[in-house]
C-alpha positions as CSV (number, residue, x, y, z in Angstrom):
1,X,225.7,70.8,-95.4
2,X,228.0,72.7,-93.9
3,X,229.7,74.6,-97.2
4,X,229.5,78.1,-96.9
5,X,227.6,78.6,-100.3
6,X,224.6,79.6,-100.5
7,X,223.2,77.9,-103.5
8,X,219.5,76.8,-103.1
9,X,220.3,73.3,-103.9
10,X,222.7,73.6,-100.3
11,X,220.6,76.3,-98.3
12,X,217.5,74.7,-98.2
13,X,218.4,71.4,-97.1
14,X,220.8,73.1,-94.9
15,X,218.2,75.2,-93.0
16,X,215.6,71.9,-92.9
17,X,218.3,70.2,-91.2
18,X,219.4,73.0,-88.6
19,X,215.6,73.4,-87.9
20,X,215.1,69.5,-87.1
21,X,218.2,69.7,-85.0
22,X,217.1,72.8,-83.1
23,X,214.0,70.9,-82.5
24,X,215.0,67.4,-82.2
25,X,218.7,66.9,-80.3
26,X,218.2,69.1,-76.9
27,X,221.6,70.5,-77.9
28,X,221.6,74.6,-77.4
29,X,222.1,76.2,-80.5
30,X,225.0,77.3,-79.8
31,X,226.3,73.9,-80.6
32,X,224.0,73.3,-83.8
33,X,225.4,76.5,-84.9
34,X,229.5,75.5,-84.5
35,X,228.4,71.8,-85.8
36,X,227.1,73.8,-88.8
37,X,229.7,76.4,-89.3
38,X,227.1,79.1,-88.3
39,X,226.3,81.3,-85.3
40,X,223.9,80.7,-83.2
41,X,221.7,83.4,-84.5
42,X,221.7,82.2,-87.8
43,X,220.3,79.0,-86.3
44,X,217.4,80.9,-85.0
45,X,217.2,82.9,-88.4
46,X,217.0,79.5,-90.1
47,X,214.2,77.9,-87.6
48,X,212.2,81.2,-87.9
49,X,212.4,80.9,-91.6
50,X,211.5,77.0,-91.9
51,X,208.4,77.7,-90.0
52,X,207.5,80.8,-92.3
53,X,207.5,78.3,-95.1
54,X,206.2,75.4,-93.7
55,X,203.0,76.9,-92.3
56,X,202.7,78.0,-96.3
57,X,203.9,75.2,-98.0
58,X,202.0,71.8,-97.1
59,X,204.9,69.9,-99.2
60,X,207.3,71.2,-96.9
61,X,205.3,70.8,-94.0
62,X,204.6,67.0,-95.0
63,X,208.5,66.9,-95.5
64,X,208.7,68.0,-92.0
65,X,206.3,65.3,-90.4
66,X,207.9,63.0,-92.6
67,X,211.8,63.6,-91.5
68,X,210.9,63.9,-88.1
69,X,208.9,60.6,-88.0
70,X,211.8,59.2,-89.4
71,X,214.5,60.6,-86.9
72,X,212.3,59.4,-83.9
73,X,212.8,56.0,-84.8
């Protein structure tokens, strides 16, 4: 998650988990950003870009119900 390639099989899941950590862990991000190597407007790039696809793509929205259901626990 936090290699500096860019290969889909690493950026996806990256940005997923970025996104549930912007929205999840109250931390600023700012600090999601240095946990993950990035800046913090790269974090917002990525949260941006999650929701782009998710409100397009019910697999990844289902994904993103599913993850966070998980989390909350």
């Amino acid at each position: 998650m936090r290699s500096n390639r860019r290969t889909a099989h690493v950026h996806r899941p990256r940005c997923i988990a970025v996104y549930l950590a912007d929205r999840m862990s109250g931390a600023t991000r700012a600090e999601i950003g240095a946990a993950f190597r990035r800046d913090q407007t790269i974090v917002a790039m990525y949260c941006r870009a999650i929701e782009r696809h998710a409100a397009e793509d019910n697999a990844l929205r289902d994904l993103l119900l599913e993850l966070k259901a998980a989390l909350a626990r």
